[in-house]
N, C-alpha and C positions, 0 to 999 in steps of 0.2 A: 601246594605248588610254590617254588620255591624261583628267586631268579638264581641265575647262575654263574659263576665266575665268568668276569669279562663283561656280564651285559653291561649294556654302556646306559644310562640315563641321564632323560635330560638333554641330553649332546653336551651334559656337563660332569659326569661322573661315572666312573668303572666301579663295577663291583669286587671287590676282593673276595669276599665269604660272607657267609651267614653269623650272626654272631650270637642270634635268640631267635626263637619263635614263643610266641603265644596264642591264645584266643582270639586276638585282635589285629592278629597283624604279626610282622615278622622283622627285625632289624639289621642290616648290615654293616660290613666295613666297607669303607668305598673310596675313591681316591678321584681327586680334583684332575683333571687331565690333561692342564696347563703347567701345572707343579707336582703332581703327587701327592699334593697334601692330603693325609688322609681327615676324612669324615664318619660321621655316624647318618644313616636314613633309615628312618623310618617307615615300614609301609603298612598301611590299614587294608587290611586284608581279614573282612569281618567273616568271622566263624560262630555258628550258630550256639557254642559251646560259652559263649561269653554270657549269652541268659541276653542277650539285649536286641533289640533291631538294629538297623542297620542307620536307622537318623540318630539312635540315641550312640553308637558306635562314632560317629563323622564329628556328633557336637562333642563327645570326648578329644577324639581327636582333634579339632581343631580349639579347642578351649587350652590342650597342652598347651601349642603352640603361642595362641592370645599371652599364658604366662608365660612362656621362655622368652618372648623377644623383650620381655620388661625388665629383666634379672640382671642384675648389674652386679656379683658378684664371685670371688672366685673359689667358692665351692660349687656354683652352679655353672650349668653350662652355656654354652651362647646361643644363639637360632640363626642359621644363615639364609632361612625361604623356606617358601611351601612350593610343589610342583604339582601336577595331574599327568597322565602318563599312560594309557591303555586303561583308559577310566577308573583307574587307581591313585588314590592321596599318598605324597612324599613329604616328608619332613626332615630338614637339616641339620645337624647341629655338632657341637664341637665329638671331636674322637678325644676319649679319658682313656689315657693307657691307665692301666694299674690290673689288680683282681676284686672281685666284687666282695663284700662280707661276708657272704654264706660261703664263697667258697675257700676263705680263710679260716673260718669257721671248723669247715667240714673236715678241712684237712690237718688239721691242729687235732693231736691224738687229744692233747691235756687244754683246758679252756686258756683262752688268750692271758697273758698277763694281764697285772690290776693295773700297771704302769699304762701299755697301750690302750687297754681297754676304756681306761675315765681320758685319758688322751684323746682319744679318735670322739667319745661324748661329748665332750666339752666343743670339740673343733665342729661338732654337727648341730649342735645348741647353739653356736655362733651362725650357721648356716640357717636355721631354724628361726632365731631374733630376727634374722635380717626379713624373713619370708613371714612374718607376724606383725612388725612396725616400719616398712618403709613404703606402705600402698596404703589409698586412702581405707582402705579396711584390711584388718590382717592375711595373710592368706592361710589354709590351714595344706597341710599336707598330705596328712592324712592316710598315707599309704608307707609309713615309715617300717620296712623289712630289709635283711641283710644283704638280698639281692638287689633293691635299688640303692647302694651305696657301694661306689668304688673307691678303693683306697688305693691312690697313686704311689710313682716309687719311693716319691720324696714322703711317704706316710700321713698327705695330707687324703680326706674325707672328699666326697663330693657328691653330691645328692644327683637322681637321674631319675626318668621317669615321672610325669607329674599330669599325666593323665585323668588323677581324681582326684589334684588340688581344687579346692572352692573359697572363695571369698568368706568369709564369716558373717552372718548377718543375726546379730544381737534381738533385733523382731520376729524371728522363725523358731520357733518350738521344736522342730526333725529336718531332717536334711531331706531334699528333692528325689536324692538318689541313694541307697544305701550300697554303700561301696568298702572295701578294705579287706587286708588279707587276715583270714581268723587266724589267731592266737597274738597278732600285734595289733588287729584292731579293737580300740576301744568299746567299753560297752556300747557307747552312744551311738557310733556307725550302725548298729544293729536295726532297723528298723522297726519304727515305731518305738524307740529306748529315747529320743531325744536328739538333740545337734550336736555335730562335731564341732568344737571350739579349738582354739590354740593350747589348750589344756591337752586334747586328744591327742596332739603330737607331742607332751610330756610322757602320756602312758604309751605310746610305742616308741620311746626313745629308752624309755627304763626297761620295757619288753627285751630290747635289742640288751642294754648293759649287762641285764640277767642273764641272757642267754650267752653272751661273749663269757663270763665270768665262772657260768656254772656246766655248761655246753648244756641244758634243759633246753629240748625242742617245745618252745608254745603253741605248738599248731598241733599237738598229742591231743592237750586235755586245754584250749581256749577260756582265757579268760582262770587259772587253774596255776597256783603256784608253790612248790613245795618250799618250806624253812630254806633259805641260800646256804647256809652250814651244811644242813644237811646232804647238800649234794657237792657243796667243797668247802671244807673246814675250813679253809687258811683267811675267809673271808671274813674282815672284821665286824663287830656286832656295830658299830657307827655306819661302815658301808651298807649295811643289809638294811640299815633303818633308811639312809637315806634313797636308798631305792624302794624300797617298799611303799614309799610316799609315793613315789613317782607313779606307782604300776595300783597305786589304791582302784576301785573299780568305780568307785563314788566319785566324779569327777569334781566335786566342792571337797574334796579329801587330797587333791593332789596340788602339786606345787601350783602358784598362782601363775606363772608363767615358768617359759622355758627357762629363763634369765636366773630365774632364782633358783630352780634345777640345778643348772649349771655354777653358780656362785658357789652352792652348796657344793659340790664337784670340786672345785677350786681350793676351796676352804683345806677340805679335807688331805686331798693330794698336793696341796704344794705349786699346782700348775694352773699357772695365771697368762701365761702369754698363748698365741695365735700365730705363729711364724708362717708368712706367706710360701708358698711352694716358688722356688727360684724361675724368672719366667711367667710365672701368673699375673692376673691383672690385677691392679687395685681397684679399690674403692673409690667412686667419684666424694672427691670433696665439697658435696654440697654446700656447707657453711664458705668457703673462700673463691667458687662460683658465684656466688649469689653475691657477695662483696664484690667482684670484678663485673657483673652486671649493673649493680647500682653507681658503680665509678661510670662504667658507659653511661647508663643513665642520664647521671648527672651531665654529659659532656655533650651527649647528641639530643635534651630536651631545650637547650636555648636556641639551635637552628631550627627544629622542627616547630617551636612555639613561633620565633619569628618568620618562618614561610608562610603558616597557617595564619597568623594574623594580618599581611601583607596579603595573601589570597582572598581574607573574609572582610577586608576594610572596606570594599565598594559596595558588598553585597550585606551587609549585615551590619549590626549596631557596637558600639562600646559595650555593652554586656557582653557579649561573647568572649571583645577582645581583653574584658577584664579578669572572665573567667580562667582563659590560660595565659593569663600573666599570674595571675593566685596561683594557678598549677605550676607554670613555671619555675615562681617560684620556690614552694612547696619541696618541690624534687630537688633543684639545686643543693637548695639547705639543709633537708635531710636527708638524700642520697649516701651524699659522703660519709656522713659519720656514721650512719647505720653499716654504711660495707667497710668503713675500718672496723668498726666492731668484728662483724660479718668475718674478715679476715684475720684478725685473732683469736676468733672462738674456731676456725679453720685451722690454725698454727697448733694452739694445744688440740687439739683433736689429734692433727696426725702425728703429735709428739707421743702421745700417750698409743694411739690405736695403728700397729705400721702396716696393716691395710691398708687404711687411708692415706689416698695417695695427697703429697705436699704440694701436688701442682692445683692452681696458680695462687697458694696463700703468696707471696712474695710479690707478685704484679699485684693483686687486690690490696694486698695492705698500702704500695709504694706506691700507687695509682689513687688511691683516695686521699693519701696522704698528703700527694701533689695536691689535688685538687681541692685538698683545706686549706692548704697554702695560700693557694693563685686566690680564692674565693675572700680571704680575709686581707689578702693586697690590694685587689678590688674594689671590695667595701670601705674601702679604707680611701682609694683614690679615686673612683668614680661616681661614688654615692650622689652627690650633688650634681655633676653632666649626665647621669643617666634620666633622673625625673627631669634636667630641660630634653634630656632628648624623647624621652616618651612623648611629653606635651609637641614637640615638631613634628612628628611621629602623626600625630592629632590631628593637630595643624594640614597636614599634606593630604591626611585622608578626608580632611572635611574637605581640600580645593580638591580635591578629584571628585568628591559628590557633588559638589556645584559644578563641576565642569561635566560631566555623564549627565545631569538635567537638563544643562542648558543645550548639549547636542540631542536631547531628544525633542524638546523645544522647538527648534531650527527643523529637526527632521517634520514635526509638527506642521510650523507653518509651511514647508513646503510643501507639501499634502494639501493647505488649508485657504490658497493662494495668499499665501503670507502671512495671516495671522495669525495670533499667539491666543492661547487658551485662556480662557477665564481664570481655570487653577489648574497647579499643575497636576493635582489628582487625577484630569483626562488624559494625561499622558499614559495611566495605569488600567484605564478603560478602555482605550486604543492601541494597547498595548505596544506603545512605545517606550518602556521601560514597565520591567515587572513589580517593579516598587520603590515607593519614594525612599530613599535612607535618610534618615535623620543624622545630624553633625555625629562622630562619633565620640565627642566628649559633652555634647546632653543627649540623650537619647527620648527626651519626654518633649524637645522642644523640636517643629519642625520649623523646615527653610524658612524666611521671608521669601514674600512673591510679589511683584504689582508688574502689571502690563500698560501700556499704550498701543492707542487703534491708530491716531495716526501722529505721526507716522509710526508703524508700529514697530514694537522695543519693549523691553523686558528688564528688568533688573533682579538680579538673585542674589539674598544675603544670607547668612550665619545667623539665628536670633538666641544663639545661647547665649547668656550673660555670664562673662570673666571665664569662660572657656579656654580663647588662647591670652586672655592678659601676659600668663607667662612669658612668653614668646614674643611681648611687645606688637600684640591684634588688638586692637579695641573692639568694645561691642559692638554691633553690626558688620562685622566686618570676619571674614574675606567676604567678598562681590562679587557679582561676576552680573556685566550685560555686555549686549555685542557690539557697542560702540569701542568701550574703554579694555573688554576681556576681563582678566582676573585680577582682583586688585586687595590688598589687604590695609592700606590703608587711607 
């Protein structure tokens, strides 16, 4: 059962036509109904023909999706939502004009040129790298055949379908699920053969080059490859070796990664660049991101340090406040120079690679740059007022401790018909205050205290030693009783 032209989904999308069906589901063309923009959806529409149930059907499907919304580049496509719908799963994602490989393939009397052929490899080997080292584990793909790759007008590649990509896990001896189409899946998909690695998409990437090269269908005789000469002469004896590596059946026999694959590839033909499809997206530059966050960084950790310590001055001790002034520190000083770095290993990157997109190496670098400036103008003239002004800083927060005691004190003897406590440790047994602070420049020493019964009165001092000297306080001092109030000297 099929939907039909026009149905509408969603209350967000028209259907235009059917574009595949299979075992699991069926995909269409479909169109935004705000703009027309056309789309691709997906729908899991489980057929008992797939060999699987219906839960192992749904965590495919939705594991697709888990990778497409992660892919950040422009051989792959994008994810725009999942939907439900007549108790049926939607999936969105970009529309790839072009034709698929097999059916460039099919329709080619004589096998593809060698030219496009290591062409379109190379540019899928790049798709490939990116889908093996930019996640914390590689992802394998694992389902590499000529029908999940369309080749747009501009002859750029693009990977579709990834419904039986999986993470790679180095500690598993076979895979969960044995999955893959025969003749380009590797031995190891086979069950009970072993795990699919990033290797296994070296041998159906060489699968797919043989076959462009020689028109040899591998879904005949799987896993089954005749001499490459013998089925088109003009193929040189370097080309046939360097595929033959690729499509070894012994997975410690083939290239160690796709990288070197593809280098080899390079070597060979002459063709070293990557030209983006006009219109495509680039590549996040993560190295001149990361520079333009450590400049933030640097600029929004000395207000957030100073809130935080002006919040934690009443309630808590000079340790704390020490600790993020060390941090404070810490980032200021290194921030900066790591994200200039940051911002020119971002520069050469996008010189060299024009994927990678050049935005924001220019703010990152000019942003940190600033900020080494200002930092060593500073150092320079405020060095000496900033340690008096910490120690006032001190200063202020030890008279607010004696003043928050002494108004518990007061609340004390009003309670007490006016007298004052033995010590003021009952104020934390009566919970009129949750706890004594100590000054916050000694934190091992606490308050002075002595009371009088009559008339009764109180005095409260500072007993750390050369704490505020700086600041011109002597020891015993700030004060605070409720004749005189707060007094420092």
């Amino acid at each position: 059962m099929y939907l039909e032209t026009g149905t509408i989904l969603n209350n967000f999308y028209r259907v235009v036509r059917l574009l595949g069906k299979g075992s699991m589901g069926n995909v269409y063309l479909v169109e935004r109904l705000k703009d027309d923009k056309k789309f691709v959806v997906k729908e899991l529409m489980f057929s008992g023909e797939a060999g699987l149930d219906m839960s192992t059907a749904r965590e495919i499907f939705f594991r697709e999706a888990e990778f497409i919304v992660k892919f950040n580049h422009p051989g792959l496509p994008a994810m725009y939502g999942i939907f439900t719908e007549n108790n049926r799963d939607y999936l969105t994602m970009d529309y790839i004009e072009g034709k698929n490989l097999e059916e460039i393939i099919n329709s080619s009397p004589e096998p593809i040129s060698e030219e496009s052929a290591i062409n379109w490899v190379i540019k899928i080997a790049h798709i490939l790298d990116y889908l093996h080292n930019s996640f914390h584990a590689p992802i394998v793909y694992r389902d590499l055949k000529p029908s999940n790759i369309i080749i747009t007008p501009g002859g750029n590649p693009k990977l579709v379908d990834f419904g039986i990509c999986r993470y790679y896990n180095p500690e598993k001896n076979t895979d969960t699920f044995s999955y893959g189409s025969p003749g380009y899946a590797a031995p190891e998909q086979y069950r009970g053969r072993g795990q699919s690695t990033p290797r296994t998409d070296v041998f159906g990437l060489g699968v797919i080059l043989f076959q462009m090269l020689t028109k040899y269908d591998p879904t005949l005789k799987p896993l089954t490859f005749p001499p490459m000469k013998s089925l088109n002469p003009l193929i040189s004896g370097e080309l046939e070796s360097i595929i033959s590596r690729a499509i070894q059946l012994d997975p410690a026999n083939r290239y160690i990664s796709i990288m070197e694959f593809k280098e080899k590839l390079e070597r060979y033909s002459g063709f070293y660049s990557y030209p983006p499809e006009e219109g495509s997206p680039k590549l996040t530059n993560k190295w001149a991101w990361t520079g333009l966050i450590l400049a933030l960084l640097a600029v929004v950790s000395p207000f957030l340090t100073s809130f935080l310590c002006y919040f934690l001055s009443s309630v808590s001790s000079s340790f704390i406040s020490d600790i993020l002034f060390f941090t404070y520190t810490i980032i200021v000083l290194v921030s900066p120079p790591l994200g200039l770095i940051a911002g020119i290993i971002g520069s050469i990157k996008a010189r060299k690679d024009k994927n990678i997109s050049s935005v924001p190496v220019s703010l990152a670098i000019g942003c940190n740059s600033l900020i080494i400036l200002f930092m060593v103008l500073m150092i320079f003239i405020l060095s000496s007022g900033f340690l008096k002004a910490r120690a006032q800083g001190t200063l202020a927060a030890c008279e607010s401790n004696l003043k928050n005691i002494a108004m518990a004190l007061e609340m004390y003897a009003a309670d007490n018909e006016g007298h004052y406590p033995a010590s003021i440790e009952y104020l934390t047994k009566t919970s009129y205050i949750k706890a004594i602070p100590p000054c916050p420049g000694s934190i091992k020493t606490p308050y002075g205290y002595i009371y009088a019964v009559k008339p009764d009165n109180f005095t409260l001092w500072c007993s750390g030693v050369k704490v505020h000297n700086s600041v011109g306080v002597e020891d015993g001092f700030p004060q605070y009783n409720p004749g005189n109030g707060l007094r420092t000297k």
